[in-house]
C-alpha positions as CSV (number, residue, x, y, z in Angstrom):
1,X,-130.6,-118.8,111.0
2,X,-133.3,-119.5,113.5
3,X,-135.3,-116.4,114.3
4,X,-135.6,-117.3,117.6
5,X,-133.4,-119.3,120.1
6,X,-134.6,-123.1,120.4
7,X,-135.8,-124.4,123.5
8,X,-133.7,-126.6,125.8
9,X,-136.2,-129.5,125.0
10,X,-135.5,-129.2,120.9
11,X,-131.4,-128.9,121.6
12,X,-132.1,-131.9,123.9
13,X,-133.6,-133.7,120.8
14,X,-131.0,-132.7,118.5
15,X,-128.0,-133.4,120.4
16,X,-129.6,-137.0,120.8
17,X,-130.2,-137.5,117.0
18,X,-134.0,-137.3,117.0
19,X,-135.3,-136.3,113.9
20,X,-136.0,-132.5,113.9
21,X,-138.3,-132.0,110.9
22,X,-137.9,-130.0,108.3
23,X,-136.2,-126.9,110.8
24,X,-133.4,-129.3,111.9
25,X,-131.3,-127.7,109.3
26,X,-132.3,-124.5,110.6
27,X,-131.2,-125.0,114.1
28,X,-127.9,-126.3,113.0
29,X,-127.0,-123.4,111.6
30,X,-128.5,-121.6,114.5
31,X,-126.1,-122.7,117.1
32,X,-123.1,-122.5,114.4
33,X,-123.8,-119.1,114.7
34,X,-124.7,-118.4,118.4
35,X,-122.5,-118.9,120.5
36,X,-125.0,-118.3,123.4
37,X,-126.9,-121.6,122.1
38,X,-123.9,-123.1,121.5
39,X,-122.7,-122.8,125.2
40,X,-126.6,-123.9,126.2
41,X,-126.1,-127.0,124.1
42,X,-122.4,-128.0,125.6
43,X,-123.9,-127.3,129.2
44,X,-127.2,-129.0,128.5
45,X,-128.0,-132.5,130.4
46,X,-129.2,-135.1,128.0
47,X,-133.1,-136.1,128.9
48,X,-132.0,-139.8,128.1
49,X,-131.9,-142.3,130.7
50,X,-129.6,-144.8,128.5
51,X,-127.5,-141.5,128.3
52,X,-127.3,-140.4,131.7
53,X,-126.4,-144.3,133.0
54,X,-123.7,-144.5,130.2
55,X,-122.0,-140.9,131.9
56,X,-122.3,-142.2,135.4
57,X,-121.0,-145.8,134.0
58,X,-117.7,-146.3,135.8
59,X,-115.8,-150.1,135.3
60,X,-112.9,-150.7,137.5
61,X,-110.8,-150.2,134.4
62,X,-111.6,-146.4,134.4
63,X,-110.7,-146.1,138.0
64,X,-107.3,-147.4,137.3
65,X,-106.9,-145.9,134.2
66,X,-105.4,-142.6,135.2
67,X,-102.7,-144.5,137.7
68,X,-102.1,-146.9,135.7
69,X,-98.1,-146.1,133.9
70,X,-97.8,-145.9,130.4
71,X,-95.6,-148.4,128.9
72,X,-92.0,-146.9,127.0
73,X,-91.2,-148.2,123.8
């Protein structure tokens, strides 16, 4: 486990993938473990613009999609 609790800038990084170095095993089982880290990591906004357009992407299709019936069988 991680002696200390990661920074919001290295759970950033990990939730996007970026290579960690040789600790990214470390923080893995850091937040498997603390659930205060954990609960960071689920709130956390990713610092990714492709990221942040692709949640706030909307179509037409997704407006619908909730009114739209769902055929029987």
């Amino acid at each position: 486990m991680t002696a200390t609790h990661p920074t919001d800038r290295e759970l950033g990084d990990f939730l996007l993938g970026k290579p960690g170095g040789p600790d990214e095993g470390s923080l893995e089982g850091h937040l498997a473990e603390c659930d205060s880290c954990r609960d960071r990591a689920i709130a956390l906004r990713a610092d990714d613009t492709f990221t942040e357009l692709l949640a706030s992407a909307r179509t037409r299709l997704d407006s619908h999609r909730a009114s739209a019936p769902t055929p029987t069988l």
